[in-house]
C-alpha positions as CSV (number, residue, x, y, z in Angstrom):
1,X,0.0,0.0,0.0
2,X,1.5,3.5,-1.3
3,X,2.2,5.9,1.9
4,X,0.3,9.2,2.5
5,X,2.3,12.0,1.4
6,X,2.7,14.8,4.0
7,X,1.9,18.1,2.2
8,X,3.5,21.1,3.1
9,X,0.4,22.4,4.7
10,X,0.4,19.3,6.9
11,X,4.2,20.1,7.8
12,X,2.8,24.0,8.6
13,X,0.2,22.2,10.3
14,X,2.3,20.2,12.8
15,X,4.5,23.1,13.0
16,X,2.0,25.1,15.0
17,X,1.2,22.7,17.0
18,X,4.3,22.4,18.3
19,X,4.6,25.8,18.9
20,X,1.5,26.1,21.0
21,X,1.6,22.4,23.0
22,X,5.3,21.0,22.7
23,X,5.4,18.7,24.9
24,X,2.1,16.7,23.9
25,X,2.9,17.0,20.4
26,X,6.8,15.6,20.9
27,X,4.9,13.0,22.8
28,X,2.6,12.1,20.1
29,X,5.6,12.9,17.3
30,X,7.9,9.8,19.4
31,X,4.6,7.6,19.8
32,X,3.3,7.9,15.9
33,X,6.9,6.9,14.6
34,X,7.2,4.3,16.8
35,X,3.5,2.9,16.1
36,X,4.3,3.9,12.1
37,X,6.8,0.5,11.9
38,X,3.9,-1.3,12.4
39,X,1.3,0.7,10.1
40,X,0.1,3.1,12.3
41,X,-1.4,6.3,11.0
42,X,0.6,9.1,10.1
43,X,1.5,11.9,12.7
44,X,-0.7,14.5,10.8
45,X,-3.4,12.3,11.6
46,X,-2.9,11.9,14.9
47,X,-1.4,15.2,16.4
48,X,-4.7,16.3,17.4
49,X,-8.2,15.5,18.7
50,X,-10.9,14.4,16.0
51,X,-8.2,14.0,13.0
52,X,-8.5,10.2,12.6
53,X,-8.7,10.6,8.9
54,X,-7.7,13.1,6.4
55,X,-8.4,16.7,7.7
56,X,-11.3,18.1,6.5
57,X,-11.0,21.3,6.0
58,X,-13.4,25.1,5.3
59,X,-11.4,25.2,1.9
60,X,-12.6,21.6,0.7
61,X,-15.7,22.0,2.2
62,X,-16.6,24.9,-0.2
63,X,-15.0,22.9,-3.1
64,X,-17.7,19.8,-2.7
65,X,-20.6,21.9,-1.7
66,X,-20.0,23.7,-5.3
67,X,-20.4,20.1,-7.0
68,X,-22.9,19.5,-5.2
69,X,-25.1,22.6,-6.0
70,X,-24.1,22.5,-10.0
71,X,-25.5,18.6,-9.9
72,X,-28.8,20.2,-8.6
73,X,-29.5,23.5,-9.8
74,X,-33.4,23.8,-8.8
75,X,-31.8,24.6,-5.1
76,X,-32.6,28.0,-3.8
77,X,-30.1,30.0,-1.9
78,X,-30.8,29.4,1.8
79,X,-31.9,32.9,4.1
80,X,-33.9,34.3,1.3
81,X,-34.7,31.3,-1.3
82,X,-33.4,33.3,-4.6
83,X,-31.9,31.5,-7.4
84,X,-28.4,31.2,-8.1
85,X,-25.8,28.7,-9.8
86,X,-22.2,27.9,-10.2
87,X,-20.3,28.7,-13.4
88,X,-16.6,27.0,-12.1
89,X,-16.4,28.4,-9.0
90,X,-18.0,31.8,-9.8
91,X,-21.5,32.3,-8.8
92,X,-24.5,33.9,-9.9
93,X,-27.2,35.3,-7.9
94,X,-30.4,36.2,-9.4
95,X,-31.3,38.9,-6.6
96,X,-34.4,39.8,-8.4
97,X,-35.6,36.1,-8.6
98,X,-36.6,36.6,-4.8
99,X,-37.2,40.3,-4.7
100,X,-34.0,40.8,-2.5
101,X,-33.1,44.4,-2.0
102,X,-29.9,45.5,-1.2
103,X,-29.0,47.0,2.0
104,X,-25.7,48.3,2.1
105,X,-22.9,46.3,0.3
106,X,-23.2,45.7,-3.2
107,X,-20.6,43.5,-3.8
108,X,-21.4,40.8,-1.3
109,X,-25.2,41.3,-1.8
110,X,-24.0,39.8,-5.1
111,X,-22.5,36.6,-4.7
112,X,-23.3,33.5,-2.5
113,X,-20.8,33.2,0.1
114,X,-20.9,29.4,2.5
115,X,-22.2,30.5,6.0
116,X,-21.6,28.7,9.3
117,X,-25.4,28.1,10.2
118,X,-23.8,27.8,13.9
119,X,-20.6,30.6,13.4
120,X,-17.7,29.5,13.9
121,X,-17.2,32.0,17.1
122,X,-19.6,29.2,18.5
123,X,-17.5,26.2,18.1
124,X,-13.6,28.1,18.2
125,X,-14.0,29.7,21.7
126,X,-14.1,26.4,23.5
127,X,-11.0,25.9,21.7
128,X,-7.1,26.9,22.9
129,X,-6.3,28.6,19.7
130,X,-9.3,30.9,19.6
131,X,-8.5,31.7,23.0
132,X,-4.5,32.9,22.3
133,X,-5.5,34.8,19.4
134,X,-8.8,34.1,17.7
135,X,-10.3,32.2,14.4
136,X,-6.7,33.5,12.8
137,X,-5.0,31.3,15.3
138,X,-6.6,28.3,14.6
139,X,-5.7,28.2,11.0
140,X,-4.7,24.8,10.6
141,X,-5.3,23.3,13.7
142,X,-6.8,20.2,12.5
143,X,-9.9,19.9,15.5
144,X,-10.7,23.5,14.4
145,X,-10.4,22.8,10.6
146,X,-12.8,19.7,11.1
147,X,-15.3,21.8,12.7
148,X,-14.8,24.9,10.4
149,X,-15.2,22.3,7.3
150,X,-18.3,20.9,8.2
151,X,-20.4,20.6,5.5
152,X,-23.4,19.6,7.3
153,X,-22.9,23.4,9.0
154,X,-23.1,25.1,5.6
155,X,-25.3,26.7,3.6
156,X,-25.4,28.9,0.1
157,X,-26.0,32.2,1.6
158,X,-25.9,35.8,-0.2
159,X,-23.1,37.4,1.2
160,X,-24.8,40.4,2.6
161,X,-26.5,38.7,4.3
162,X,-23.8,36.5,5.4
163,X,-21.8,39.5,6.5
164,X,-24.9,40.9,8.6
165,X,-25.3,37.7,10.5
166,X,-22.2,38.2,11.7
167,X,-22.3,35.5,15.0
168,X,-25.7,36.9,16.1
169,X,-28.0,34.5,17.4
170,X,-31.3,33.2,15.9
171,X,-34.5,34.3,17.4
172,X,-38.0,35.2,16.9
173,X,-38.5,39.1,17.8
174,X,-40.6,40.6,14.8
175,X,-43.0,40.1,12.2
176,X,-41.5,43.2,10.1
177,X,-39.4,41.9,7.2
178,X,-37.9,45.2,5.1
179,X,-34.5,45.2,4.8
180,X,-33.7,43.3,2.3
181,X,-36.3,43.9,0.4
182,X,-38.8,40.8,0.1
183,X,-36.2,38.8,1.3
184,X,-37.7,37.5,4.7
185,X,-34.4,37.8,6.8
186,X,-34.3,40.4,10.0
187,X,-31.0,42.1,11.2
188,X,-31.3,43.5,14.7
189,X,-27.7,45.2,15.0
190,X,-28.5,46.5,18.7
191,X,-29.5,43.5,20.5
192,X,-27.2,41.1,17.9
193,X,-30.1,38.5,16.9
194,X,-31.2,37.8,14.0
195,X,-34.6,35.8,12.5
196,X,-34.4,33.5,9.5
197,X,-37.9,33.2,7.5
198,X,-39.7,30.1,8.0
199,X,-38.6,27.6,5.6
200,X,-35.0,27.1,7.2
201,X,-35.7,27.5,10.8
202,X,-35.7,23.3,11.0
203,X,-32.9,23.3,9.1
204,X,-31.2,25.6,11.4
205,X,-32.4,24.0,14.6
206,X,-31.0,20.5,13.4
207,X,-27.5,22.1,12.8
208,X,-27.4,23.5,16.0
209,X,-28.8,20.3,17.7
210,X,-26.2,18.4,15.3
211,X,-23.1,20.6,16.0
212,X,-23.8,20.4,19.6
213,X,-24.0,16.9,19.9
214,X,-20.6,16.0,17.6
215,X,-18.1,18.6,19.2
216,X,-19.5,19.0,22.5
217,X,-20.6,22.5,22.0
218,X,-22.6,24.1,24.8
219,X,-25.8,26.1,24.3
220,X,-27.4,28.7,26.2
221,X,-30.6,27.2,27.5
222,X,-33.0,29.9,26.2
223,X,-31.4,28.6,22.5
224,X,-31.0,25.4,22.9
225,X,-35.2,25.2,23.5
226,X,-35.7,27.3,20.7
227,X,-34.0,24.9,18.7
228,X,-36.0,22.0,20.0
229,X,-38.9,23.9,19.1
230,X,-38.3,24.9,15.6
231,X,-36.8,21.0,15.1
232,X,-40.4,20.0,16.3
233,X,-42.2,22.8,14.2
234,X,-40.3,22.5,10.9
235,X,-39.8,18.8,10.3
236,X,-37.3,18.0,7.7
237,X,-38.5,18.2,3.7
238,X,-37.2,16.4,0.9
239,X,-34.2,18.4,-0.3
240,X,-32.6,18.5,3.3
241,X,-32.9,14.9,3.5
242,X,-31.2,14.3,0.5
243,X,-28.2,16.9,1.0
244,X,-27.8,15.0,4.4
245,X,-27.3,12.1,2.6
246,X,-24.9,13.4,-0.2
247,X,-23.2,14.7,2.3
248,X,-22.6,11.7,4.4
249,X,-21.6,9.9,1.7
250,X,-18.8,12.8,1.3
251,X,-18.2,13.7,4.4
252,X,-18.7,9.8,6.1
253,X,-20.9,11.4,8.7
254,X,-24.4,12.2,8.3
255,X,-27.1,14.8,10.7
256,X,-29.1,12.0,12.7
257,X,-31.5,14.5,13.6
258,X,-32.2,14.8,9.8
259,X,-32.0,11.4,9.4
260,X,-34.2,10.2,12.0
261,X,-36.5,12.6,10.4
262,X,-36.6,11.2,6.9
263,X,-36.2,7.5,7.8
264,X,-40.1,7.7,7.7
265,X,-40.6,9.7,4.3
């Protein structure tokens, strides 16, 4: 069987870890090339929690999800439902296809951009890295790559949008929807919440519920039963079942609480 070959980001990689936690890692480092002789895995593999297999990482992510979306075009973009598609790996956003007005920044409002359903401010502060230095730090720490490339966390957003989200929290605090045109998306800047329209808010609550459960993430109380709710109130339709699935086959994981959902359908 042919080695793995180390890439030079894997070296940069193992290089920071080092840095931050010698010791463990110069543990692991004598332990992995002992274990190697007899066909362990590699060192890159197992310098750090979660990274039993090759790292998955945000850049990859994007890559697959692109397929993905080009092998089914009919999918709408997700906080507003507008059409879009993939020429390569340059997008096009039909804005007026969902009456989507732009707020503030034309460029963004313009292209789909992948957005952390659950931000990554939410899964990287439990982290070391995000504490020394933030989500800049944990470039290439392969527990915060595997989180941060989680497709099942990712969705086609339009990058204003994207960018107005921000890490604000979901909730339900209006029934005024105005600016973004039709676009049923609210921003509250002030109180740093935000409330998705309808048609997503299951989707949303079983990424939460999902992200929780694999990494160990802790929610507030107040969202964690909002999410419960809106996983009870939105069950799962036929297009999220089936992305769980493609997914799962990518990714070799799938979203049990979509799954458990669509077993039935």
């Amino acid at each position: 069987m042919a080695k793995k070959q180390i890439s030079q980001r894997d070296v940069n990689r193992l290089i920071k870890q080092l840095k931050r936690d010698p010791i463990r890692t110069s543990i692991i480092i004598l332990i992995t090339l002992i274990g190697s002789f007899f066909g362990g895995k590699s060192i890159i593999e197992q310098s750090d929690k979660g990274s039993s297999r090759d790292v998955q990482t945000f850049a990859k992510a994007k890559t697959e999800l692109i397929k993905i979306y080009q092998e089914n075009p009919l999918q709408k973009e997700f906080y507003c439902g507008c059409d879009f598609q993939f020429k390569d790996r340059k997008s096009e956003l039909d804005l007026a296809s969902c009456g989507y007005k732009i707020r503030k920044d034309e460029v963004r409002a313009n292209r789909i951009e992948w957005e952390h359903v659950m931000p990554a401010h939410n899964f990287g502060k439990q982290l070391r890295c995000w504490k020394e230095g933030g989500r800049k730090n944990c470039g290439g720490i392969a527990q915060f790559d595997i989180m941060e490339g989680d497709m099942h966390n990712l969705q086609p957003a339009v990058g204003e949008v994207n960018a107005d989200r921000s890490n604000f929290r979901f909730s339900e605090f209006t029934k005024k929807f105005n600016q973004y045109g039709k676009c049923e998306f609210a921003t509250d800047f002030k109180k740093r919440q935000v409330q998705p329209r309808k048609e997503v808010k299951g989707m949303i609550a079983r990424t939460y519920l999902y992200m929780e459960q694999r990494y160990d993430i802790v929610l507030a109380s107040q969202e964690k039963n909002l999410m419960q709710e809106w996983n009870r109130s939105y069950p799962a339709k036929q297009w999220e079942c089936r992305r769980n699935q493609i997914i799962a086959r990518k990714q070799g994981n799938d979203n049990p609480f979509i799954t458990e959902q669509c077993v039935i359908k």
